[in-house]
C-alpha positions as CSV (number, residue, x, y, z in Angstrom):
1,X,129.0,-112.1,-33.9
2,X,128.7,-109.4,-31.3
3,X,131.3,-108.3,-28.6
4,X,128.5,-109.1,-26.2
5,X,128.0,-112.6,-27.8
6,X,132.0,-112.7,-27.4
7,X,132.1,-111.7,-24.1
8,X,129.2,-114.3,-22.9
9,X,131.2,-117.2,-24.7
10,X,134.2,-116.2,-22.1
11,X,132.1,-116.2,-19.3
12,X,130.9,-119.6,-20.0
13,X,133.8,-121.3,-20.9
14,X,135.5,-120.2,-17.7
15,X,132.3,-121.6,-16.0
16,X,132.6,-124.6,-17.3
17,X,136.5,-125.4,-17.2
18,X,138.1,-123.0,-15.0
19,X,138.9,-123.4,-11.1
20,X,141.4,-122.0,-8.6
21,X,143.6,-125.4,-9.6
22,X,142.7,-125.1,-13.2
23,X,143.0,-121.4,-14.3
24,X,142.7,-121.2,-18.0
25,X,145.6,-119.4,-20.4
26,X,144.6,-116.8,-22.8
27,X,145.5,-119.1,-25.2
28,X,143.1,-121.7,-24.0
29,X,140.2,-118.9,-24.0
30,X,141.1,-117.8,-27.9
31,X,141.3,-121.4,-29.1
32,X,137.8,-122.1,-27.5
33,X,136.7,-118.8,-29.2
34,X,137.4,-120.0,-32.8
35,X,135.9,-123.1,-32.3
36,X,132.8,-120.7,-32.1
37,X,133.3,-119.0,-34.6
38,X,135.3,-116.0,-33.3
39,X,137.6,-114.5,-34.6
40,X,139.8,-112.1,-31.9
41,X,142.8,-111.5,-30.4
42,X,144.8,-111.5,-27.5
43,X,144.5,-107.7,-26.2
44,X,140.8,-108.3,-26.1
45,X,140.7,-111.4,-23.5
46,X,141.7,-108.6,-20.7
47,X,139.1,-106.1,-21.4
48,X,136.5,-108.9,-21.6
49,X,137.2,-110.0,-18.3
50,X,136.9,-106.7,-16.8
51,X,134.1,-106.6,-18.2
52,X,132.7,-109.4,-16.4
53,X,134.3,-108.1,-13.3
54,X,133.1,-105.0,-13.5
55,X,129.5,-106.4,-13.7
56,X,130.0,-108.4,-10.7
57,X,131.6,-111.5,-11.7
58,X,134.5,-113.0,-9.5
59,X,136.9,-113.3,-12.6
60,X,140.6,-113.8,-10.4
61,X,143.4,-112.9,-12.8
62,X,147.0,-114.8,-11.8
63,X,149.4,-112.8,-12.8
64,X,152.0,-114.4,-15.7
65,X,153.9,-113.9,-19.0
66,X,150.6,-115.1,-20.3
67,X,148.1,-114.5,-18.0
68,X,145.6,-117.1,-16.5
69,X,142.0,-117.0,-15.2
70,X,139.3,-118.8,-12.9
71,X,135.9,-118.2,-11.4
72,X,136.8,-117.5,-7.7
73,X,133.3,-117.6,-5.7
74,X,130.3,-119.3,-7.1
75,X,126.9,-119.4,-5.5
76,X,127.8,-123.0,-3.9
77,X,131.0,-123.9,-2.6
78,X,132.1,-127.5,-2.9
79,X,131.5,-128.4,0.3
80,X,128.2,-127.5,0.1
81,X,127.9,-129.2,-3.0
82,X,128.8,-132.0,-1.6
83,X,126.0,-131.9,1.1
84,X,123.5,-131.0,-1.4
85,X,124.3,-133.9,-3.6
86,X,124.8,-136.5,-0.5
87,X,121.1,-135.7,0.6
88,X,119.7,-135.8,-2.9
89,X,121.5,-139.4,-3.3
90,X,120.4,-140.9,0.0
91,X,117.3,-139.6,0.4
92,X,114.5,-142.3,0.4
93,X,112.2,-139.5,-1.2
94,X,113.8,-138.7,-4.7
95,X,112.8,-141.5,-7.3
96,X,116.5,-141.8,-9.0
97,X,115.0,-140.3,-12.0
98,X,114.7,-137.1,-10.4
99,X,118.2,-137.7,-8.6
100,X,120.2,-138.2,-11.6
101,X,118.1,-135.1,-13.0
102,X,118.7,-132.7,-9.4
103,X,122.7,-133.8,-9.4
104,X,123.1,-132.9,-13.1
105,X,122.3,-129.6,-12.3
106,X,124.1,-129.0,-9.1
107,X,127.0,-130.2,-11.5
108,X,126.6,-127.5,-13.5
109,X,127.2,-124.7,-11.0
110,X,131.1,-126.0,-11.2
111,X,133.8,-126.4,-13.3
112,X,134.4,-129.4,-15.1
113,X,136.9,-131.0,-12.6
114,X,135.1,-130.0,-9.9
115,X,132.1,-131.8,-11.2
116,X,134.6,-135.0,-12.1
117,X,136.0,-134.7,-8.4
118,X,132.3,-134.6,-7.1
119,X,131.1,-137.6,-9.0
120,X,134.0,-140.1,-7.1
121,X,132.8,-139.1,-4.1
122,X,129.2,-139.7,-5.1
123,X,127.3,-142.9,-3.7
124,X,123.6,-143.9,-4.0
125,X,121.2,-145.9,-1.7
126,X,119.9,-149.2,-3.5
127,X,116.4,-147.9,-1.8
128,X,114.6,-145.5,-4.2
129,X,111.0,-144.9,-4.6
130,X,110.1,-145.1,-8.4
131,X,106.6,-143.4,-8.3
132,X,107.5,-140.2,-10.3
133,X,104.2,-138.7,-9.6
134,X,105.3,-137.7,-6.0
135,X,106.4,-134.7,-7.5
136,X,103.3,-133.6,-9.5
137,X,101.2,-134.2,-5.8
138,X,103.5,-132.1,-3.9
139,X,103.6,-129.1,-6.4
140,X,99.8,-129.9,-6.5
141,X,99.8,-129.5,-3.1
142,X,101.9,-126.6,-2.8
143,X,100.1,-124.6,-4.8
144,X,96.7,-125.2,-3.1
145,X,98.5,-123.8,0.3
146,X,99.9,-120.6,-1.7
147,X,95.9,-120.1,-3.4
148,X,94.3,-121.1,0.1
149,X,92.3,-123.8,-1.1
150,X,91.1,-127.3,-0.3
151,X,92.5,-130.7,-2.3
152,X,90.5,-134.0,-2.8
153,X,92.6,-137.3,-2.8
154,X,92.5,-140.9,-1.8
155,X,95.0,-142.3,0.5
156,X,96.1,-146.3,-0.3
157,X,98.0,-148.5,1.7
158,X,99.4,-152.1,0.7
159,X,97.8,-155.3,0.9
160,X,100.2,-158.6,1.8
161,X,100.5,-159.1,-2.2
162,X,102.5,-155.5,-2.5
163,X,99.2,-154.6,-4.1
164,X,97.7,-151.2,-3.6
165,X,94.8,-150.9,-1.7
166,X,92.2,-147.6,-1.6
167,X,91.4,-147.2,2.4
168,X,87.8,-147.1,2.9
169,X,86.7,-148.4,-0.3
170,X,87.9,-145.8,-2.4
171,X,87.1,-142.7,0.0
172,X,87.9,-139.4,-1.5
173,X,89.3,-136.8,1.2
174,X,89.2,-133.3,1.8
175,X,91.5,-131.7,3.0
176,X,92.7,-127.7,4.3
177,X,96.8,-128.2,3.3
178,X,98.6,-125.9,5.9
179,X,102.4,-127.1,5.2
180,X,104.6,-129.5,3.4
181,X,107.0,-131.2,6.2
182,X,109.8,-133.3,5.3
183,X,111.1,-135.7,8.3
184,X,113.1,-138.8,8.9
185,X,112.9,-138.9,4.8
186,X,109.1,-139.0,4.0
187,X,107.2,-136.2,2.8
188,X,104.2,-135.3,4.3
189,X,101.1,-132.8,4.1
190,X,100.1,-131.2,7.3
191,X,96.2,-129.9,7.3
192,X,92.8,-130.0,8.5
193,X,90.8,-133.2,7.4
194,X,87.3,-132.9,6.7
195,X,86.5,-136.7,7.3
196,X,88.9,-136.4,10.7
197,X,87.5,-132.8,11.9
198,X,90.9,-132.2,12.9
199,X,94.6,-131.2,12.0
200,X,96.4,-134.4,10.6
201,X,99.1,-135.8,8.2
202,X,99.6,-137.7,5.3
203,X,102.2,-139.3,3.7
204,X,102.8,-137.4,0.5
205,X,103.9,-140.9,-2.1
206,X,100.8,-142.3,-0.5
207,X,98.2,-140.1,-2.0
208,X,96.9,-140.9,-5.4
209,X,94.5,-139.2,-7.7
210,X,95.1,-135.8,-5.9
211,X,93.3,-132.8,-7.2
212,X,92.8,-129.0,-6.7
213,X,89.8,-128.1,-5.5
214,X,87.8,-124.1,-6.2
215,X,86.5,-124.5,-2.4
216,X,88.0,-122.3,-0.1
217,X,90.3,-123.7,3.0
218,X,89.4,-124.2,6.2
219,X,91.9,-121.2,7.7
220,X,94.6,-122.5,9.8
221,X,94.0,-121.9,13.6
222,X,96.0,-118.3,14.9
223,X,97.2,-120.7,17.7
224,X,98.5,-123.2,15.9
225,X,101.9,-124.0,16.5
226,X,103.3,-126.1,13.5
227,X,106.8,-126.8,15.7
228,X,105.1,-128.4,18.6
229,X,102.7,-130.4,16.3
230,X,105.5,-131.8,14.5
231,X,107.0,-132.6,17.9
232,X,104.2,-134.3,19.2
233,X,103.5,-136.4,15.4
234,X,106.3,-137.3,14.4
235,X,108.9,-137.8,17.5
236,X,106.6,-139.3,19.8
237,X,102.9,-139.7,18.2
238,X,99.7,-139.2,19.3
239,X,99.3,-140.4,22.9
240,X,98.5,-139.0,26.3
241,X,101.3,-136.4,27.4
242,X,102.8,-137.3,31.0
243,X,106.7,-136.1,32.9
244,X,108.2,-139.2,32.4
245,X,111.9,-140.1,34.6
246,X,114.5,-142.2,33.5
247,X,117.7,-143.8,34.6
248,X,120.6,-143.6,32.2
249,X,124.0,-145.1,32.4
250,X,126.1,-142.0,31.6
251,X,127.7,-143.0,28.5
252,X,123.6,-142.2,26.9
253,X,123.6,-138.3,27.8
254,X,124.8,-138.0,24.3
255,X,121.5,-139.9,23.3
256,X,119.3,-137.9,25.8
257,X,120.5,-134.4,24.4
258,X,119.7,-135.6,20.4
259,X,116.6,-136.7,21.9
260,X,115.5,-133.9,24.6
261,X,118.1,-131.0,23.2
262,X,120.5,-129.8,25.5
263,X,117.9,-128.1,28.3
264,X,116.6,-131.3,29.2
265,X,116.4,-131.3,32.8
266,X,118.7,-133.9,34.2
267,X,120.3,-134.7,37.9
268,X,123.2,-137.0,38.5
269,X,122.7,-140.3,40.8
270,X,125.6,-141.2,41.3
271,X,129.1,-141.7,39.4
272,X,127.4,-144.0,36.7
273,X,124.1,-142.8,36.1
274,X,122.1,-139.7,35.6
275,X,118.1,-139.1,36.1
276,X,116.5,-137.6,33.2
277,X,113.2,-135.5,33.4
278,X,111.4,-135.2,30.2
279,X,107.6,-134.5,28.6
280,X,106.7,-137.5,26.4
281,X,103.6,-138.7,25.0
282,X,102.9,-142.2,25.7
283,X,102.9,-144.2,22.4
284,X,104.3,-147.5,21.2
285,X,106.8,-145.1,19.6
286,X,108.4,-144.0,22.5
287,X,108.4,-147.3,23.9
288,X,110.1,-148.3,21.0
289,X,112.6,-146.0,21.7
290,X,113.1,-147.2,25.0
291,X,113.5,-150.3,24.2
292,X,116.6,-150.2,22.3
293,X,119.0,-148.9,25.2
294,X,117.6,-152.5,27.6
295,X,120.3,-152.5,30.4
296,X,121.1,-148.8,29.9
297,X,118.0,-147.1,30.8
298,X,115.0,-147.6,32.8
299,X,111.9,-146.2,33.2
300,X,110.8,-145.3,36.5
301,X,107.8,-143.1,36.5
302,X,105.0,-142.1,36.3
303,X,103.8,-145.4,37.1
304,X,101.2,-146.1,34.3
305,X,103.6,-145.6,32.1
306,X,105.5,-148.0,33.5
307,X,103.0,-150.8,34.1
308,X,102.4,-150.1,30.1
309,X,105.2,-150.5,28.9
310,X,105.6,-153.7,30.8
311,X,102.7,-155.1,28.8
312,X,104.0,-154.1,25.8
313,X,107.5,-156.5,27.2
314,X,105.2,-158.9,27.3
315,X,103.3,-159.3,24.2
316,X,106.6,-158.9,22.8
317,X,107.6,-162.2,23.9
318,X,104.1,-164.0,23.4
């Protein structure tokens, strides 16, 4: 076997088992050696790692009678890792197929005990989706916004059974796909829908029998701003767009800043409440998110949206 062969077994051994709290002997490398095949001694374990760190691995040697050796910086560090592998786990998106398949290789970027110490700390949501072909539709999907071209689908919802259910008897859509958006852990497409004659979105896991389509897309609009769209869908919905004012108690500016970021213009009342000045657009979705503070804050203009929301208190009850 090669020197290069050699010196490619070292570098994947220490991959695999060596850490700053588990630094592997020169011993430990040779033994693993033989069990390859390879045949070598010790004086040869030093110029194969500088090797390696002359080619721009971070090899740390610790100093000894017999000499030790880890991988210092990888391309993820374990907190990161850690981050990575919490989102995969608790996202609503990922089927656990794919999650099991997506944390086994962001295991293999560390060491062995850093994998083991990973995988204690690791816990998974009971909610998974199990339709696999999510992932086929959005690289489907993805590819038609890369070529610039238009994708046919139809779009089901569920019937009181759990059943699927084609909307519109089976219609098959046509749509311009612009961008793929991930928020509050759904997937969706954002483009220009021929049946709509507008910009819309659709829930990625609810499109079935999605197809790539030679026609060319409708070009997304130069004044298109994807950041205020996604704003406006998915924070608030469609609705009319008014100034809205509210009364907080002041223990929910904390609340008003994750909502409204830190610019939101606010004015103090008095020594327990604050006014907050924000654009909204009117929707049972903001609503909804007024109602959840009851006692804490209260809408107090514009008027109409006040007299709406009212009516929405009082179906509520019915």
């Amino acid at each position: 076997m090669t020197e290069t062969a050699r010196i490619l077994y070292v570098l994947q051994y220490l991959k695999e088992h060596s850490d700053e709290q588990n630094p592997l002997s020169t011993g430990q490398i040779l033994n693993y050696l033989e069990k390859q095949g390879l045949k070598t001694n010790r004086r040869t374990i030093p110029k194969d790692i500088k090797i390696l760190v002359d080619f721009g691995f971070d090899v740390i040697t610790v100093k000894a009678a017999q000499n030790r050796y880890f991988i210092g910086e990888r391309h993820f560090e374990m907190p990161e890792l850690k981050l990575l592998i919490d989102a995969v786990l608790s996202s609503k998106f990922i089927t656990p197929k794919k999650s099991d398949i997506l944390i086994n290789k962001l295991y293999g970027l560390v060491s062995e005990n850093q994998r083991k110490e990973l995988a204690n700390e690791a816990y998974t949501l009971d909610i998974k989706p199990l339709n696999e072909s999510i992932y086929i539709t959005a690289d489907i999907i993805r590819a038609a916004i890369h070529q610039r071209k238009q994708v046919s689908f139809k779009y089901f919802e569920y019937r009181p059974d759990k059943s699927k259910e084609f909307k519109h008897d089976g219609f098959n859509y046509h749509l311009s796909p612009y961008q793929l958006i991930w928020n509050e852990d759904k997937y969706y497409v954002i483009g220009f829908s021929e049946k709509h004659g507008k910009i819309v979105t659709f829930r990625v896991d609810r499109m079935a029998r999605v197809k790539a389509l030679s026609k060319e897309a409708k070009p997304k609009p130069p004044d298109f701003d994807t950041a205020e769209f996604c704003k406006r869908v998915f924070e608030m919905f469609d609705g009319k767009a008014v100034t809205v004012e509210l009364e907080c108690k002041n223990e929910l500016m904390k609340v008003i800043i994750d909502k409204f970021g830190e610019s939101v213009n606010t004015e103090v009342i008095d020594k327990n409440r604050f006014k907050v000045i924000a654009d909204v657009y009117l929707s049972p979705t903001f609503y909804g998110w007024l109602f959840q503070f009851t006692g804490k804050m209260k809408l107090t203009a514009p008027a109409v949206a006040v007299k709406e929301y009212g009516l929405m208190l009082k179906n509520a009850v019915k």
